[in-house]
C-alpha positions in Angstrom: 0.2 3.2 13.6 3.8 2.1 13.4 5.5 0.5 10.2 5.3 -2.9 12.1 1.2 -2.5 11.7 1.8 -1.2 8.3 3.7 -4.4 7.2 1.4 -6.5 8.7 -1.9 -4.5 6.5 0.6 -4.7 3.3 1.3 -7.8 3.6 -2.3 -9.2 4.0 -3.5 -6.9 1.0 -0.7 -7.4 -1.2 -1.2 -4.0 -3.3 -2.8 -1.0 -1.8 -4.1 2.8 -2.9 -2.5 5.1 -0.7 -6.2 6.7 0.1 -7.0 3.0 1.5 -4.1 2.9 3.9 -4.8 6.5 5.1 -8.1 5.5 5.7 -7.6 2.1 7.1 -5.3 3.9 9.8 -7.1 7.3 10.0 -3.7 9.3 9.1 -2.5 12.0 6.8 -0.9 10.8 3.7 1.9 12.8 4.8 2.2 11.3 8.2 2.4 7.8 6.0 5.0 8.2 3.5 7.9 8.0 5.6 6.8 5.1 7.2 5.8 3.5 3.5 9.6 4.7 2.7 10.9 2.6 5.6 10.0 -0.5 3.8 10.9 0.8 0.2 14.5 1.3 1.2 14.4 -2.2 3.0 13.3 -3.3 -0.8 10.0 -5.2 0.8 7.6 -2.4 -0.8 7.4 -1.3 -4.3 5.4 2.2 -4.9 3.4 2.6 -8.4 0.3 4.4 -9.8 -2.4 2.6 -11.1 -1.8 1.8 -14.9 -4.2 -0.1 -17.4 -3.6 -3.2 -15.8 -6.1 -1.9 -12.8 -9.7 -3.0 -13.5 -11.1 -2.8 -10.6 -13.4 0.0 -11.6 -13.3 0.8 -8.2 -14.8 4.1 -8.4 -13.8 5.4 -12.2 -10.9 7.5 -10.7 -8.0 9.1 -13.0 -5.7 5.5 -13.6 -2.3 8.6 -13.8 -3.2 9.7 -10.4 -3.7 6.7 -7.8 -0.7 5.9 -6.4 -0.4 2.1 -4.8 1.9 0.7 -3.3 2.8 -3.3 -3.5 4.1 -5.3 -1.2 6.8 -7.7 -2.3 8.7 -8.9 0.5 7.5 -12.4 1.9 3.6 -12.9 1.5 1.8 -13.3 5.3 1.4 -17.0 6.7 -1.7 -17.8 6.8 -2.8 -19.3 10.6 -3.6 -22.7 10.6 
């Protein structure tokens, strides 16, 4: 993976776990944080953990310790 394929996952899921992108990409979270800090310093990413406003219920995890991150730079096209 480079951040180039990162953007392009970010930006078509609009908030992500961290777990989900290292297991999208079969990485280490530590071989994905710098490239995740690429595009925090470019101001297109915005890194959070999961608060009360997460519903999901996705698998009754800890809401303090899932950390997302957000993509808020331009949302994707869509192709025609």
């Amino acid at each position: 993976m480079d951040p180039i394929q990162l953007k392009k996952y970010l930006r078509k899921r609009r908030i992500v776990p961290l777990q989900d992108i290292a297991h999208h990409f079969r990485m280490d979270i530590s071989a994905i944080r710098p490239m995740l800090e690429i595009w925090i310093g470019k101001g297109k990413v915005r890194r959070s953990t999961c608060s009360l406003k997460c519903r999901n219920a996705c698998c009754g995890c800890d809401i303090h310790a899932v950390e997302t991150y957000e993509w808020i730079g331009q949302p994707q096209k869509d192709n025609p």
